[in-house]
TIKOLFI-907875 format. One line per field, with one value per residue (C-alpha): x, y, z. Coordinates in steps of 0.1 Angstrom, whole numbers. Example, Ala and Ser with C-alpha at 12.3 -4.5 7.8 and 13.67 -1.06 7.14 Angstrom:
2
xx: c(123, 137) $
yy: c(-45, -11) $
zz: c(78, 71) $
This chain:
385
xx: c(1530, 1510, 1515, 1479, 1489, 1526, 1511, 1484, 1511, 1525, 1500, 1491, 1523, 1526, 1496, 1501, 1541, 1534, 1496, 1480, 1507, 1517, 1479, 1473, 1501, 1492, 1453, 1472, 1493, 1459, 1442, 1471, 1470, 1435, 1435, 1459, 1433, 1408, 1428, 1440, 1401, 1389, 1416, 1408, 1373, 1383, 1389, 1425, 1439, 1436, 1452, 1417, 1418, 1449, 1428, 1405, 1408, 1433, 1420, 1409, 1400, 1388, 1404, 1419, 1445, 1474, 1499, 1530, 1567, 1592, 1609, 1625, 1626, 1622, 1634, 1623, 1588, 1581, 1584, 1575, 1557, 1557, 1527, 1531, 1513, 1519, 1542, 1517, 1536, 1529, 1534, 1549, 1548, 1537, 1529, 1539, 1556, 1545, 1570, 1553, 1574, 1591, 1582, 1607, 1603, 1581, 1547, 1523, 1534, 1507, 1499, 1507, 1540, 1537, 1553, 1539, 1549, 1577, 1564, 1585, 1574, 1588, 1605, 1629, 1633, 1664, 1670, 1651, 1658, 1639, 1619, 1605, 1568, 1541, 1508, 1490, 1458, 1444, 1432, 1445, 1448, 1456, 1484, 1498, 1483, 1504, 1488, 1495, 1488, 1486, 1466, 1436, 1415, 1400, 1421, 1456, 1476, 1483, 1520, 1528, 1558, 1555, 1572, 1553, 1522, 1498, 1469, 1484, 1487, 1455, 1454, 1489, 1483, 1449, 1470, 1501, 1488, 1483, 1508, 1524, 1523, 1507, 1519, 1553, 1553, 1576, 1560, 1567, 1602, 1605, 1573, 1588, 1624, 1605, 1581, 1608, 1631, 1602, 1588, 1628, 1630, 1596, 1610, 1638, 1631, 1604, 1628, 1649, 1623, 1600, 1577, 1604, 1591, 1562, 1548, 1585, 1591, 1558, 1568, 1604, 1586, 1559, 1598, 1600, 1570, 1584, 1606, 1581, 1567, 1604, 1608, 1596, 1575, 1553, 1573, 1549, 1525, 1538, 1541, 1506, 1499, 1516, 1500, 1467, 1478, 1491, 1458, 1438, 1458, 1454, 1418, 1415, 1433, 1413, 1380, 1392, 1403, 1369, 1353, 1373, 1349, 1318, 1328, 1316, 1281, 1274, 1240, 1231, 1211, 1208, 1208, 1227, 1236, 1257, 1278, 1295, 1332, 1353, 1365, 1328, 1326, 1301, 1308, 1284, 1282, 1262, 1261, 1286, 1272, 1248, 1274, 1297, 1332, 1367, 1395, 1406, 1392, 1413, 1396, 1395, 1384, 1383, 1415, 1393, 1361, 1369, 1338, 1315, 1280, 1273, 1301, 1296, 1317, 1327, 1337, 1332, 1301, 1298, 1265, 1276, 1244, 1223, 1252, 1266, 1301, 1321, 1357, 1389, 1381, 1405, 1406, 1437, 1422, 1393, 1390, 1373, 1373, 1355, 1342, 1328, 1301, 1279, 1314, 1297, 1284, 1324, 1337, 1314, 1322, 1363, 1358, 1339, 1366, 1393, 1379, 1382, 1417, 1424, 1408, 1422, 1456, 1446, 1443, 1474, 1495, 1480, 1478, 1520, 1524, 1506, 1528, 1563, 1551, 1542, 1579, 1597, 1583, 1590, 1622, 1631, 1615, 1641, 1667, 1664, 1640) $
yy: c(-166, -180, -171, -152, -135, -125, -108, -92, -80, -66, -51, -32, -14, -2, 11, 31, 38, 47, 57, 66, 87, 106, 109, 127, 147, 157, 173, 189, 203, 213, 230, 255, 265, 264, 288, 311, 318, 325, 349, 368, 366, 381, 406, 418, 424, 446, 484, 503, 518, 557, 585, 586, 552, 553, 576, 570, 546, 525, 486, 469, 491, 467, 443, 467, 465, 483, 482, 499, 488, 476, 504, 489, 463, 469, 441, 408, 406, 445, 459, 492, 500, 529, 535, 565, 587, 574, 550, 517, 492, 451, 427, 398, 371, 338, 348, 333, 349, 347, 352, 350, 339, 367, 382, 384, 417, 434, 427, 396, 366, 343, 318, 329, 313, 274, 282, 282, 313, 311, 304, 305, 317, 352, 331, 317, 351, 369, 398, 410, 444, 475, 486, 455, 459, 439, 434, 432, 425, 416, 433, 466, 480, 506, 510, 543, 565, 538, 522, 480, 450, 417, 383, 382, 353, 339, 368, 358, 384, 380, 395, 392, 403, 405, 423, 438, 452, 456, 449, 415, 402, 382, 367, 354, 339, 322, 307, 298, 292, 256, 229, 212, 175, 177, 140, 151, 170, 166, 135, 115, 108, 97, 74, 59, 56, 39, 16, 6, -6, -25, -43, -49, -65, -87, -103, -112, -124, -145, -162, -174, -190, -217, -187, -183, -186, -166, -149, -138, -128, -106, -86, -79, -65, -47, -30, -16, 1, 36, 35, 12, 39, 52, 14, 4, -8, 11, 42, 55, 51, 77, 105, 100, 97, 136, 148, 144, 157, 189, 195, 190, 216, 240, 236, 242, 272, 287, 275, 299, 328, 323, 327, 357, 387, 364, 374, 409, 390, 363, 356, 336, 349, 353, 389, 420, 428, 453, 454, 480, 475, 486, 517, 529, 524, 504, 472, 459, 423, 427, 409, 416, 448, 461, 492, 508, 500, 520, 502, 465, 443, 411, 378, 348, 313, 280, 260, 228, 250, 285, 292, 285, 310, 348, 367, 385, 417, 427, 464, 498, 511, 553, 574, 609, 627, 597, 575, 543, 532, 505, 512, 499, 501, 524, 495, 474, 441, 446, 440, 448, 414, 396, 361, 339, 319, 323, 326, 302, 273, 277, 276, 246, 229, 239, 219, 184, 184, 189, 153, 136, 145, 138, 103, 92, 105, 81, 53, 58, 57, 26, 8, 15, 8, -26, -34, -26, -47, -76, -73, -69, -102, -123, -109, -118, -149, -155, -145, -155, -190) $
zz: c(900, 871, 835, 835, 866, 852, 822, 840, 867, 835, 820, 854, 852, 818, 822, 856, 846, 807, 802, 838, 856, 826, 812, 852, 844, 806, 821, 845, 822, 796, 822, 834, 800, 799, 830, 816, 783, 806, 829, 798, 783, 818, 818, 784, 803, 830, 825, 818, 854, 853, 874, 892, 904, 925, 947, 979, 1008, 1014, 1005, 974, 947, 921, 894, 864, 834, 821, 798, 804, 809, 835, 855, 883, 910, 943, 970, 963, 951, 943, 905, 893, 863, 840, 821, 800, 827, 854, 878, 900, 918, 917, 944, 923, 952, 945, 906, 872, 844, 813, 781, 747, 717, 702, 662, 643, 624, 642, 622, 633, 611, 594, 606, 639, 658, 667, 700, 733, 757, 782, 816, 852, 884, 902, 931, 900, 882, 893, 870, 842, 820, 825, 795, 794, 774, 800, 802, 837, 849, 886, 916, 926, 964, 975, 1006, 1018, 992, 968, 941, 944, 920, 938, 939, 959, 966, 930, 910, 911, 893, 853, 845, 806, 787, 750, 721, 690, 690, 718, 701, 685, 721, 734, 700, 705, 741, 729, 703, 719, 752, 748, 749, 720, 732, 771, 770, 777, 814, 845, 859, 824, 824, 860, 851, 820, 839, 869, 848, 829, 858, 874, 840, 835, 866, 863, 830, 845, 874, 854, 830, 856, 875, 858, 842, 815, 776, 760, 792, 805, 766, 769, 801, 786, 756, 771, 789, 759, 750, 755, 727, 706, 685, 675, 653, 624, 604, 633, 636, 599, 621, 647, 623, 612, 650, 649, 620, 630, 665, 654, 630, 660, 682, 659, 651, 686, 689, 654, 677, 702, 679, 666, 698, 706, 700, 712, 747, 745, 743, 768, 761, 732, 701, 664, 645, 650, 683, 709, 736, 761, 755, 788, 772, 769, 733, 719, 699, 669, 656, 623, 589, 567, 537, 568, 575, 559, 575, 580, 570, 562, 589, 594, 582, 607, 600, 600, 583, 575, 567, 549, 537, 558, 546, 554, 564, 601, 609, 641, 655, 670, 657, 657, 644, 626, 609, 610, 590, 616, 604, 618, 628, 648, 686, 704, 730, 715, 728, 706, 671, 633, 622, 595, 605, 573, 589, 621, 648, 671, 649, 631, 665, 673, 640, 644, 677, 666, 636, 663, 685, 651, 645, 683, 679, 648, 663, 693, 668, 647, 679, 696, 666, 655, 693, 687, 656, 671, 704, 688, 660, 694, 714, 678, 681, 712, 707, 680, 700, 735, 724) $
């Protein structure tokens, strides 16, 4: 084998073992979480399971939500759940739990926790205490005059346990519900084990034979890439490399928090405007001084742009003797909330800030990777020339 062809052997494999197979794993990693922010956004959607619903013919009944807490489990894959009025049943086969962080306290922390939810599916679950607080939403059938959650085709069922408040959970799972470093999932460590061993192998194989020197010196240190951005000088580098990582997470996650009461109102437009919430109230985006409004609402906004123009509100709107007022929705997944700056061109901004970050992450990390590579192959040169 030729020098050009050794190093270009080499290069093949760190790429597949260290970049490729975990970069496959790391997307498939982003959108599981990405799915579960969606199925908790769709949920939020759907209406709360009443008494009246559980009656009728037997078969699929529609996709609902309800909060309530774990009574009991029946068999393998069957839970109860006690909602306050009533008892409905789940079907937990094939489903993934979802755990989010607990509050210590009991009030909502800002910022919110840095700590993505516990996630394991049912078949690995073996006990879990009744009393439990949960959130469920799917499709809801009903089976000998029984009420039953379970997946159907395109809804898979969304089970939840939380602590705190129930209104303080979507905004924890669109927060949390991303990973911290997607680069780091269960096909990386056998990758960088297996990448390892091979480029290991290579080098030495090539130093014995008449391809030792520079290009055999290369491939050993090319073997150690995986621990490269742990050295110095690069290993500056690497925390910059986090930094910018962890500032483009969370702009991501304040994109989505911004986007949260936008999905009341899927078309696009300028103005005042109203939606239907699920509870039959009626939800008003205005500009901020247009109503009067009943208590506090929470502020939300960018990090990197806090003031970002006229102030938007968002809420339940209710007429009394020709006065409109905005209020608290009863529906806990809705929310008063003060936005400085049009929510969508935030949002949009929040996200192009985010790539930046992501990119000059991308840089800091390739380029202290660069710098370690190129100390280790002078120091092996010094020791093994």
């Amino acid at each position: 084998m030729s020098a050009l062809a050794l190093v270009l052997a080499a290069l093949g494999m760190a790429l597949l073992f260290f970049a490729l197979i975990p970069g496959v794993g790391a997307f498939g990693v982003r959108w599981q979480w990405r799915l579960f922010r969606r199925r908790m956004l769709e949920a939020s959607l759907a209406p709360f399971l009443r008494y009246s619903d559980l009656g009728g013919a037997e078969g699929r009944h529609g996709d609902f939500r309800v909060f309530g807490e774990l009574e009991a489990i029946q068999g393998r894959d069957r839970i109860w759940i006690n909602t306050g009025q009533f008892t409905v049943e789940a079907d937990l086969e094939g489903v993934r739990l979802y755990l989010l962080p607990s509050l210590s306290g009991g009030g909502l922390p800002e910022p919110l926790p840095d700590e993505e939810p516990a996630v394991a599916p049912w078949s690995r679950v073996f006990s879990l205490p009744s009393g439990m607080r949960l959130f469920m939403g799917g499709s809801l059938f009903l089976e000998e005059g029984r009420g039953v959650f379970r997946s159907s085709p395109g809804t898979p069922l969304l089970l939840v346990f939380y602590d705190g408040e129930r209104e303080s959970i979507l905004k924890r799972a669109i927060w949390g519900g991303r990973k911290r470093n997607e680069y780091w999932n269960p096909f990386t460590l056998p990758s960088l084990l297996t990448g390892f061993l091979c480029l290991a192998l290579l080098a030495y194989l090539s130093l014995r034979s008449s391809q030792a020197g520079l290009p055999g010196l290369a491939v050993l240190s090319l073997a150690a890439a995986p621990a490269a951005p742990f050295l110095p000088p690069g290993v500056a580098l690497y925390y910059l490399y986090r930094w910018f990582w962890k500032m483009a997470r969370r702009l991501r996650a304040e994109r989505d928090l911004l986007r949260l009461p936008l999905r009341y109102f899927p078309e696009a437009g300028g103005g005042e405007r109203t939606a239907l919430l699920p509870t039959g109230e009626r939800y008003l985006m205005c500009r901020e001084g247009a109503l009067e409004v009943q208590g506090e609402p929470e502020t939300r906004q960018c990090s990197r742009h806090p003031d970002a123009g006229e102030s938007w509100l968002f809420g339940a709107v209710e007429e009394s003797e020709g006065r409109r007022t905005l209020r608290r929705p009863a529906d806990p997944m809705a929310e008063l909330l003060r936005i400085p700056g049009e929510p969508a061109a935030l949002a949009a901004l929040c996200e192009r800030t985010a790539r930046w970050y992501e990119l000059a992450a991308a840089a800091c990390f390739a380029t202290g990777l660069g710098i370690n590579l190129f100390v280790v192959l002078l120091l092996l040169a010094r020791l093994l020339g």
